[in-house]
C-alpha positions as CSV (number, residue, x, y, z in Angstrom):
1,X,-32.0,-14.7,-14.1
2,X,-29.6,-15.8,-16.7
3,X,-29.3,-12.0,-17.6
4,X,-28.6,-11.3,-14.1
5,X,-26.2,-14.0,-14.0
6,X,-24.5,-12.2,-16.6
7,X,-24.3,-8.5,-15.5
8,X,-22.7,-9.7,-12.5
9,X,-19.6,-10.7,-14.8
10,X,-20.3,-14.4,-14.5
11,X,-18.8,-16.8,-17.7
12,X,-20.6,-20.2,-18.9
13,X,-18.0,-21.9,-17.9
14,X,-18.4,-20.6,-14.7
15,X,-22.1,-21.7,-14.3
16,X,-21.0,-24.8,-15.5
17,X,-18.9,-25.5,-12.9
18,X,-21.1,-24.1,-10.0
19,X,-23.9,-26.6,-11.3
20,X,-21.5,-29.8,-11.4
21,X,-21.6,-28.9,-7.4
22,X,-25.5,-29.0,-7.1
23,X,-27.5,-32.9,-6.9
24,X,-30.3,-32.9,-9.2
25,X,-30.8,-34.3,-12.4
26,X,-31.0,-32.5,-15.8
27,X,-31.2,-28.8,-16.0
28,X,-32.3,-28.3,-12.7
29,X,-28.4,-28.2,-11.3
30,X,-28.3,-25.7,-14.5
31,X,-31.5,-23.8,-12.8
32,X,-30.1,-23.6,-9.8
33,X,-26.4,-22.3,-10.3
34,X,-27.8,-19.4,-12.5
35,X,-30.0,-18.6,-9.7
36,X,-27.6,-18.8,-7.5
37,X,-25.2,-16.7,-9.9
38,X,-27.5,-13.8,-10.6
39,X,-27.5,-13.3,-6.8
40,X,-23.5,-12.3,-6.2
41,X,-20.8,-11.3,-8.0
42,X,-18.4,-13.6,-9.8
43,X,-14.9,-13.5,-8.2
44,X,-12.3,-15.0,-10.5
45,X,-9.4,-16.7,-10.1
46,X,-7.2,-14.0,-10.8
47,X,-8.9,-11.7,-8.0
48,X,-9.0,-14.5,-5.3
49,X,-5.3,-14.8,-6.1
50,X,-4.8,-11.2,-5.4
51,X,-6.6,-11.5,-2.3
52,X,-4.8,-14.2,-1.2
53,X,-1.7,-12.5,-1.4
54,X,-2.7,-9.4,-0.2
55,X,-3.8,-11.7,2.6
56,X,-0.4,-13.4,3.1
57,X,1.3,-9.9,3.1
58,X,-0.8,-8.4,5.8
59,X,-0.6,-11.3,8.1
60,X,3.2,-11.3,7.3
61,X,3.7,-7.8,8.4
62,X,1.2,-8.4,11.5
63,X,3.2,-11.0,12.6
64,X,7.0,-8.8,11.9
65,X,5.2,-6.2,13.8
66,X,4.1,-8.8,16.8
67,X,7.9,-10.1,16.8
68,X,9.3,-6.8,18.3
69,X,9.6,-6.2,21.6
70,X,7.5,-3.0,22.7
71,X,10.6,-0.5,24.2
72,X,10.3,2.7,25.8
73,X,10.8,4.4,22.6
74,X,8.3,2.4,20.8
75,X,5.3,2.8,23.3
76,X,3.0,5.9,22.4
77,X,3.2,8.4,24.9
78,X,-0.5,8.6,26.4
79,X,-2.2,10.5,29.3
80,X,-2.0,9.5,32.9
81,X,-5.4,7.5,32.4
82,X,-3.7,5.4,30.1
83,X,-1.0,4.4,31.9
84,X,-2.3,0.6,33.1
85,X,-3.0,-0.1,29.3
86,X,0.2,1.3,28.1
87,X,1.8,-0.9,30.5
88,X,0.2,-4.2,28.8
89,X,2.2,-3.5,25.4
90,X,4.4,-6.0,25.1
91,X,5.0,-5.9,20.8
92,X,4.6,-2.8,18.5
93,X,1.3,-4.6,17.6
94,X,0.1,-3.9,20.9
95,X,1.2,-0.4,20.9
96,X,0.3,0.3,17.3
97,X,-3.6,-1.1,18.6
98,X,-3.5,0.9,21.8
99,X,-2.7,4.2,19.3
100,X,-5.8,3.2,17.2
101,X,-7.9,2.7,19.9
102,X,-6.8,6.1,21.2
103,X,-7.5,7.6,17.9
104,X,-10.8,6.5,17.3
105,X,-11.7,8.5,20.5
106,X,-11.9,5.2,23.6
107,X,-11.9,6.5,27.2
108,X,-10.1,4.7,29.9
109,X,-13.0,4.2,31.3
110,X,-14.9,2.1,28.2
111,X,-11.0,0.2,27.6
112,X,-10.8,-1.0,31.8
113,X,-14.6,-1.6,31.2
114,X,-13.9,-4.0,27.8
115,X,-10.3,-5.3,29.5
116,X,-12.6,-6.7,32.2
117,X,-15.1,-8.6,29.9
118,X,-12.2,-10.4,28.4
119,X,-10.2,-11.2,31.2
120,X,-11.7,-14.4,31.8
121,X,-10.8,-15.6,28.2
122,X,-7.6,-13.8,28.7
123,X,-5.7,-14.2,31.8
124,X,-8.2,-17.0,33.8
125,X,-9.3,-14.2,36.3
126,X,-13.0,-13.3,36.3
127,X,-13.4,-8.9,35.8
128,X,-9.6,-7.9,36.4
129,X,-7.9,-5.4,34.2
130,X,-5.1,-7.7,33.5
131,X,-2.3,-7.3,30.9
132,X,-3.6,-9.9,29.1
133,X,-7.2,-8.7,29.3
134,X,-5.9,-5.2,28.1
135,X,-4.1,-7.3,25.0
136,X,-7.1,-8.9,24.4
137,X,-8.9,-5.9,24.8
138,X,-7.1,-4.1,21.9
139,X,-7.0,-6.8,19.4
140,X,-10.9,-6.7,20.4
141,X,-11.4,-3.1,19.6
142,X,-9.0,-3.1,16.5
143,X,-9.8,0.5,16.1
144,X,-13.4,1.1,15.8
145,X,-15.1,3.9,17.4
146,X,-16.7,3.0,20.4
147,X,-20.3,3.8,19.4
148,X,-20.4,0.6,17.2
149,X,-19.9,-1.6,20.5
150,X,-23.8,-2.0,21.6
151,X,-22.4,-3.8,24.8
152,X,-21.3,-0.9,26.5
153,X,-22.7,0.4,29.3
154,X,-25.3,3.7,29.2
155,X,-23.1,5.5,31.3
156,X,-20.0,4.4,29.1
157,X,-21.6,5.4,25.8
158,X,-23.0,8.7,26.6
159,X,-19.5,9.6,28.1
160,X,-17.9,8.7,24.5
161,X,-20.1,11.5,23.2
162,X,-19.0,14.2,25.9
163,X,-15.9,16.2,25.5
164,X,-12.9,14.9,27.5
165,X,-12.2,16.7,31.2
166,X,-8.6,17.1,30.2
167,X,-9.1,18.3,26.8
């Protein structure tokens, strides 16, 4: 295990300090944190700094992005279908979501069907397609395809799959 340990780039001094946080007497906390060790990767300082950072960065820019108003200009110009969820952008977070949602292939159907699940949480209001509940909706989705949402309805997933009407 100790071999293990080290292939997954962890230092002694590292063990060391992952046993000091085990109870046990002896070598056992030393048995234990390189067993724990050669089962994940050693993340060092320097790389949970980056992270960090990174982390900062992004929610920094999130939250620039959820400062500005949503304006004509700004909202992505969308079929008719779309039109109710368009309506709920209130920031260019909200319109940059409803794009990625858009791209990753949602019908209006599966977004109303998904607003209405969350509008209880969102807006108070039990299965309405709410502003909030479409808000809610697309921080929800964050831009997956909808085939990795299990929840869905039969009739909602097979119509992902089927080319559009309007295309």
């Amino acid at each position: 295990m100790l071999g293990e340990a080290i292939r997954n780039q962890w230092p002694a001094h590292a063990i060391e300090a992952a046993a000091r946080q085990y109870k046990g007497r002896g070598d056992l906390k030393y048995r234990l944190a390189i067993q724990d060790a050669s089962k994940r990767r050693y993340y060092s300082p320097e790389e949970r700094a980056a992270d960090y950072a990174a982390l900062h960065e992004r929610q920094a820019e999130l939250e620039a992005r959820s400062a500005m108003k949503a304006t004509k200009a700004t909202r992505p110009s969308v079929p008719p279908e779309f039109k109710a969820a368009r309506a709920a952008c209130r920031s260019v977070l909200d319109c940059d979501r409803l794009k990625a949602a858009l791209e990753a292939g949602w019908l209006p159907e599966q977004l109303n069907y998904v607003a209405r699940q969350l509008s209880k949480k969102a807006s108070r209001v039990a299965f309405r397609e709410t502003p909030a509940a479409y808000r809610h909706a697309f921080e929800f989705i964050n831009g997956a395809d909808p085939a990795h949402f299990t929840f869905l309805p039969l009739s909602l997933q097979s119509a992902a799959h089927e080319p559009h009407a309007n295309a």
